[in-house]
N, C-alpha and C positions, 0 to 999 in steps of 0.2 A: 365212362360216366364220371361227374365230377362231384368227390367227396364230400355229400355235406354235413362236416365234422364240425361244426362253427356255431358258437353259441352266445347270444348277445344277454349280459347281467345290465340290469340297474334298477338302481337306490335312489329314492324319492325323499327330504331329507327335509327338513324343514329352510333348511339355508339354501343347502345344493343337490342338484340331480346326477350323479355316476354315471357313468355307463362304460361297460367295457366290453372285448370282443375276445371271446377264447378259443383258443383251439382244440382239435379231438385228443392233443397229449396235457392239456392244461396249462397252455404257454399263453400268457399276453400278448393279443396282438395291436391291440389300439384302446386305449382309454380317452375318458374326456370328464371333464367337470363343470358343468350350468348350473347356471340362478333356478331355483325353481320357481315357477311361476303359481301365479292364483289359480288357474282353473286345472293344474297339473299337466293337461296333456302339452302345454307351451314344451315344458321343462323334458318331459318325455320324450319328444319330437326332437325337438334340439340335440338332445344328449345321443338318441340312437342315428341322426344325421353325420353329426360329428364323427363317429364310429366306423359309419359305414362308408365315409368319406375317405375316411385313412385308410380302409381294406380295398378298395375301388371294388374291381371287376371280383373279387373273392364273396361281394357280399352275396352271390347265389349258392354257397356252402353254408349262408345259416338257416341254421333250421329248427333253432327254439330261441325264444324270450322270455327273461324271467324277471320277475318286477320284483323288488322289494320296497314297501313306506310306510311312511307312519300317520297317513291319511288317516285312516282312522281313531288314532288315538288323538290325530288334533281334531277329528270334526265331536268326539265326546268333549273335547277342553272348550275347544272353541261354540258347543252349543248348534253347531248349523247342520242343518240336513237329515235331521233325524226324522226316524217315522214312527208315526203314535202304535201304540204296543196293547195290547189288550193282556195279563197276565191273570193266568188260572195255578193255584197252587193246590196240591192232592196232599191230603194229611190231617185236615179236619178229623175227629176234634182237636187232636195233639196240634202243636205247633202252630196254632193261631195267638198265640199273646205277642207274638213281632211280624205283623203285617207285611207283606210284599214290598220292596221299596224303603225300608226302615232304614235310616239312617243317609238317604241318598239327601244330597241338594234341593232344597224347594224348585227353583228354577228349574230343576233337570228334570225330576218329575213332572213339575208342570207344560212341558213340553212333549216329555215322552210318554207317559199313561195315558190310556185312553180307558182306564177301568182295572178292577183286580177282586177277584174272589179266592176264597182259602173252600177248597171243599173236600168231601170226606175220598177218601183214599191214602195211599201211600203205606210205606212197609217196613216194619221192623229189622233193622239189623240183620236178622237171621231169613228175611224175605218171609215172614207172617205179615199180610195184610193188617193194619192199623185201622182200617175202616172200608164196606164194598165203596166201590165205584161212585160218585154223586155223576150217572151219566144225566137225571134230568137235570141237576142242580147247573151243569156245564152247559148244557144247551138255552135255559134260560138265560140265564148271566151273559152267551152272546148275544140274544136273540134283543137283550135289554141296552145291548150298546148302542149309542148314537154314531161313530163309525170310528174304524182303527184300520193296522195296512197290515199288520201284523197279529199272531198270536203266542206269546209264550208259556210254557207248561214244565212247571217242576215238580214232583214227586221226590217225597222223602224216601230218602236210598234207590231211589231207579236206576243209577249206575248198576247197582246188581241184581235190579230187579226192575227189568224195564217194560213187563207185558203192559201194566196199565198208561204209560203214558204214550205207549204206542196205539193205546184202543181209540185213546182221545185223538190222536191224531187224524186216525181211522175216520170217526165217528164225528170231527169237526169237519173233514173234506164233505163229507157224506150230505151231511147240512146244509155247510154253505156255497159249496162248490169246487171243485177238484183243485181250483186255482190258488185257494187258500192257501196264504205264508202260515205254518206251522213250527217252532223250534220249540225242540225239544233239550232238557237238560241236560238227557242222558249223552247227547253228541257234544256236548261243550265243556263239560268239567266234571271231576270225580266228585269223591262224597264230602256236603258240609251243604246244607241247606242252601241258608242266606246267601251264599257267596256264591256259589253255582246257580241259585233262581238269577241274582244278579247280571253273571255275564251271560247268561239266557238271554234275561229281556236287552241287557247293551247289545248282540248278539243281532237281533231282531229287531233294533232300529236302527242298527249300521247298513239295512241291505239297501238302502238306496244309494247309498253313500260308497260301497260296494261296487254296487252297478254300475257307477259313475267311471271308478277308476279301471274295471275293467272294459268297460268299453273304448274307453281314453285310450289304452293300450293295442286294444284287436285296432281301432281304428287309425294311430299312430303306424301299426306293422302292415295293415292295408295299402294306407297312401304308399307307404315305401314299397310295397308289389313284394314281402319274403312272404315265402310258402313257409313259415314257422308254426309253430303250434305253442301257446304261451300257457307261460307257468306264474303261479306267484308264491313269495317265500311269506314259510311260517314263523310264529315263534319259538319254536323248536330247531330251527337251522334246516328244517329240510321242508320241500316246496309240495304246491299242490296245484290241480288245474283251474282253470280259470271257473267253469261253474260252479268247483266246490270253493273255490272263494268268494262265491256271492252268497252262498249257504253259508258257510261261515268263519264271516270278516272279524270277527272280535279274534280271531287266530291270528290272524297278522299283526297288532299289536303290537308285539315284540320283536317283529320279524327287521327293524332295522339292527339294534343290539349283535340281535342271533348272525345277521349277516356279518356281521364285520366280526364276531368273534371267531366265525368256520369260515372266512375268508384270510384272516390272520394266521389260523392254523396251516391252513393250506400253502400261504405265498411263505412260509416262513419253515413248512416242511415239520412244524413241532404238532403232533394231536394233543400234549400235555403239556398247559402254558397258562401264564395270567395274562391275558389280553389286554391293550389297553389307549381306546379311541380316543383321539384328543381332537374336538372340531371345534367350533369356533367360540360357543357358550361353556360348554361343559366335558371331560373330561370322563370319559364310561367305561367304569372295568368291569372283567366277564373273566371265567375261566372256560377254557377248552380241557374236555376232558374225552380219551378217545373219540376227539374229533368233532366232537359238539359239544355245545354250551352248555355248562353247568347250569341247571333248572334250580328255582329258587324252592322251598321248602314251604314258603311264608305266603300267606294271603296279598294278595297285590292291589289297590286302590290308585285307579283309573279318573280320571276327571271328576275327583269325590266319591266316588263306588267304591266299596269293596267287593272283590272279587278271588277266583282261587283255581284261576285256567291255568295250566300251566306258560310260564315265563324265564325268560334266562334271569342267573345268580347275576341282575347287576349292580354296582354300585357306580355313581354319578357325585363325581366331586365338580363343585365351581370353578373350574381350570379352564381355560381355552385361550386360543389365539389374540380373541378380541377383547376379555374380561380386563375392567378398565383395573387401572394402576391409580390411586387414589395419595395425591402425592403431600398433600397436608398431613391425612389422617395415618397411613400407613397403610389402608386398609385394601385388600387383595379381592377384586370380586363382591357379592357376586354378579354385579353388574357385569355388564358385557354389550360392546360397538357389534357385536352380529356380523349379520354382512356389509354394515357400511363402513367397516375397516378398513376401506379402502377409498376412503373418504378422510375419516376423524381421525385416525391414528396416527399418530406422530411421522412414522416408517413411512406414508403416503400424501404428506404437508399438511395434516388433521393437526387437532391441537388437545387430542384425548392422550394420554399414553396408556397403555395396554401393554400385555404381559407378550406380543409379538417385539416391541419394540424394544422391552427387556432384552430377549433373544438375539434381538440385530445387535445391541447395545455388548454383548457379551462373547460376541461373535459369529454368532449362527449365520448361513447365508439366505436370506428372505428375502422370495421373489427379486432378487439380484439390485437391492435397495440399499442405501447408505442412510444410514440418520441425519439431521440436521444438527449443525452444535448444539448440546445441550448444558442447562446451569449445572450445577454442583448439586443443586438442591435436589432437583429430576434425576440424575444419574442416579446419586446414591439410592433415590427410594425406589427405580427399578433392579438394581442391585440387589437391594433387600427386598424385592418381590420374586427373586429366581429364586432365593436362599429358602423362603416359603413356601413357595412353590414344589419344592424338592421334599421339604417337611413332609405337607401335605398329600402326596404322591405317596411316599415310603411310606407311612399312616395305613392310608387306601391300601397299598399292594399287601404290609404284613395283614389286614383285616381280614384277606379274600385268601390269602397262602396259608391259612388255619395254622401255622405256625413252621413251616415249613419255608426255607431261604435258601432250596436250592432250583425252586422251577426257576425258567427261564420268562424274561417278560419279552414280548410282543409289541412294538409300537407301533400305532397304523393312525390315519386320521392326518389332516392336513397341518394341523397343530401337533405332531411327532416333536418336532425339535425342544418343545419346552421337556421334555421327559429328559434329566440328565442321563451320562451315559454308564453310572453303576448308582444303585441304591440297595444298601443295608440289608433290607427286607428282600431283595429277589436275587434270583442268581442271572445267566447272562441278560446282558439286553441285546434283542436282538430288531433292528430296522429293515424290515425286507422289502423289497422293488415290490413298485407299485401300491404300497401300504398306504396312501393317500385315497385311493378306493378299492380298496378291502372290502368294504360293505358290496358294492357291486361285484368285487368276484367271491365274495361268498351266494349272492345269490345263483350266479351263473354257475357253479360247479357242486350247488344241491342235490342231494336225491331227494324224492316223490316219499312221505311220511305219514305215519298215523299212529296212534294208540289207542289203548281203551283200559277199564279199570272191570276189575273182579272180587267181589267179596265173597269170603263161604269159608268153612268151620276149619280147625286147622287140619284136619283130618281129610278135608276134599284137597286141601293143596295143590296138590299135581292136578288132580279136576279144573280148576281156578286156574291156573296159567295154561294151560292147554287152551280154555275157553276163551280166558283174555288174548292170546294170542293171535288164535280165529280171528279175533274180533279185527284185533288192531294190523294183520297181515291185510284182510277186507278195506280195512280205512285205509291203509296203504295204496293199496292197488286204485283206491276209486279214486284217490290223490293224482292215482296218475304215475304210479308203479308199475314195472314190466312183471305180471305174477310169475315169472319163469324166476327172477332174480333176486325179489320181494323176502328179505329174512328179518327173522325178529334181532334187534339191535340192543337193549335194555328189557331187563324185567326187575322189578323196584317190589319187594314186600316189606308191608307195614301191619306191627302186630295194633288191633282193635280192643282199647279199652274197657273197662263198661260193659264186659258182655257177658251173658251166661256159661257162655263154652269159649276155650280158646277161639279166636279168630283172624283170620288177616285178610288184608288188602291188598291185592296183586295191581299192579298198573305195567303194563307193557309195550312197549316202542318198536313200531317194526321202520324198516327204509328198505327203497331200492330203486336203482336207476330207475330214469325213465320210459315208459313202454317204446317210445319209438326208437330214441336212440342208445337204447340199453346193450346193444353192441360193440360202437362206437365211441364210449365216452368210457373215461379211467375212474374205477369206484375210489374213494380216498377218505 
């Protein structure tokens, strides 16, 4: 019988589409890197042809797909394809002086609302109800809608106390028909009102948008006849299956970042490292810390939203390949030729200079290109844009090393070679094969992920991580976790201000291979 140990990653990018082919001990067997196209599944198709072209007669050994993009964080930027959202918030009478939607974009509200009521419910801290149920108030408020595709429902503290916005769940199928889109808070973000009602309702208008890219993908692995079963990656670095990707897409978000940071760990053999993607606009550092991306702390604001789902620690310096070289002014970025670098840029008979042709100019080998004579004038000022460059880099890495200059730095990203080859701030550099799509082999060598959060007295403690555990071992497995292998990987307490009684907040991470090929693939 023939082994199918073979597993095809890629990355959806806004420039380029990845793809690459792994084997059952985690070896690169074929990579590739496309345009991405407008409608995606172009860029998708292409990338996994390519792939499967270099493996020939082996491609009947794969037998998962794992997508990572950031489809959705451009269809919020970009405004297209959302779906009107009907939101219900429980918490009346508290917590009505900042309305649903407070602080979003005119424009993007006006696209995406289709209505919003604050009604009585929701729960104190200590899970005392703040107010009963408004179950007529809910039903009216739909029944007054002129129409929506969606419906969103946040309750104050439902993460730890989630019976009522499950009843409304209940009780809005019941109404309007089983087929009703429902999302709920309590599966999208821990505790902070606004910020969680927030990626609720972004949540809830992505699923069309959603839908899209997973079909693009089932129907991409069809024409090509693999018996695969496809996964997509989250912003946490570890994957989920395709329906609970259409439930919920505001999780992928970050899942480019997250990919290239636990793709870099991996091809570079370090779990503990400052990562650091250098593509063609911008320049994305991330920490790996046993093996996955350091999670930000900090509220995160999305195409104008604020929001508080969890996201990788990144920071994004003006750095890339393409970012123009500005030869009157001095000035470094943060413009940037993109993909027609290969066009404009000086390195390809363009007449832009950019921070690539620096590179060539200082010796780097690029795309096995020689510069044209340049003045005196042009030289010196890309000269003086590596010398900045370097500034600016060491800056980034001491910010994200909390003060610490012995981790080792990570270079991946097609734009690597601007990274000199020691800086102040980090300890070794390390360049490892294949670091050009990192991001697709981090999606391809994920495990199946979930968490959930728990609040309760300090005294339940152990109660509260037991529970949150439950919870987030469950999300795991529905991710698409084999429950045989499925273990808790982080558990994060946070003591609760403001309260009567001591208190904290449990949040916990579980991962684990995937159910099918949870035998065959190396955990890492």
């Amino acid at each position: 019988m023939t082994a199918r140990d073979l597993s095809i990653g890629v990355d959806v990018g806004g420039t380029n589409t990845d793809a690459v082919v792994l084997d059952g001990d985690g070896r690169v067997l074929a990579w590739t890197k496309r345009a991405t196209t407008d409608d995606i599944t172009g860029g998708i198709r292409a990338g996994i042809r390519d792939v499967l072209a270099a493996i020939g007669d082996d491609r009947s050994r794969v037998s998962r797909v794992m997508l990572g993009t950031t489809h959705a964080t451009n269809a919020i930027v970009q405004r297209r394809q959302l779906d009107r959202v009907a939101m219900i918030r429980l918490g009346a009478p508290a917590a009505t002086e900042y309305p649903p939607l407070t602080g979003w974009p005119s424009d993007l509200v006006q696209m995406v609302l289709a209505g919003s009521a604050m009604l009585g419910g929701g729960h104190m801290v200590d899970g005392t109800p703040i107010a009963p149920l408004d179950r007529d108030g809910i039903l009216r408020f739909v029944d007054g809608l002129d129409g929506f595709d969606a419906i969103a429902v946040a309750g104050i503290f439902s993460p730890s106390s989630p019976e009522q916005e499950l009843e409304v769940a209940e009780m809005l199928r019941a109404h309007l028909g089983q087929d009703t889109r429902v999302f709920l808070s309590q599966d999208i973000g821990p505790t902070g009102l606004l910020e969680r009602e927030n990626a609720t309702l972004l949540n809830a208008a992505l699923y069309s948008v959603a839908r899209s890219v997973t079909e693009a993908l089932v129907t991409v692995v069809a024409e090509e006849g693999l018996d695969a079963t496809t996964f997509f990656a989250q912003n946490d670095g570890t994957l989920m299956s395709l329906d609970y990707a259409a439930q919920y897409p505001v999780l992928t978000i970050g899942s480019g970042p997250a990919n290239s940071i636990r793709g870099a760990a991996y091809l570079s053999g370090h779990d503990d490292a400052i990562v650091i993607d250098v593509g063609g606009t911008t320049s994305d550092l991330g920490v790996v810390v046993g093996g996955f991306p350091r999670e930000s702390t900090l509220p995160r604001e999305i195409g104008g939203v604020r929001t508080n789902f969890r996201m990788p620690d990144v920071l994004s310096v003006g750095i890339g390949g393409g970012t123009i070289v500005d030869v009157a002014s001095g000035r470094v970025g943060p413009d940037s030729v993109g993909y027609r670098i290969d066009r404009e840029g000086l390195l390809f008979g363009g007449s832009t200079p950019t921070l690539t042709d620096a590179a060539a100019l200082a010796g780097s080998p690029v795309a096995g290109r020689r510069l044209p004579a340049l003045s005196s004038t042009v030289s010196s000022a890309l000269e003086r844009a590596l010398a900045l460059v370097a500034d600016r880099l060491d800056e980034a890495v001491e910010r994200l090393s909390l003060g610490r200059m012995d981790i080792p730095l990570v270079v991946v990203g097609g734009g690597g070679f601007l990274v000199p080859d020691s800086l102040a701030s980090a300890g070794s550099i390390l360049r490892p094969d294949h670091g050009g799509v990192a991001n697709a082999v981090g999606a391809a060598i994920s495990l199946a992920g979930g968490r959930a959060d728990q609040m309760a007295p300090m005294g339940d403690r152990e109660s509260a991580i037991e529970q949150a555990s439950e919870a987030a071992v469950a999300k795991a497995i529905q991710a698409g976790a084999d429950p045989l292998q499925v273990s808790v990987v982080e558990v994060l307490e946070t003591h609760v201000p403001y309260t009567t009684q001591p208190t904290v907040n449990v949040t916990v991470k579980a991962a684990g291979p995937l159910a099918r090929l949870a035998a065959d693939m190396p955990v890492r």
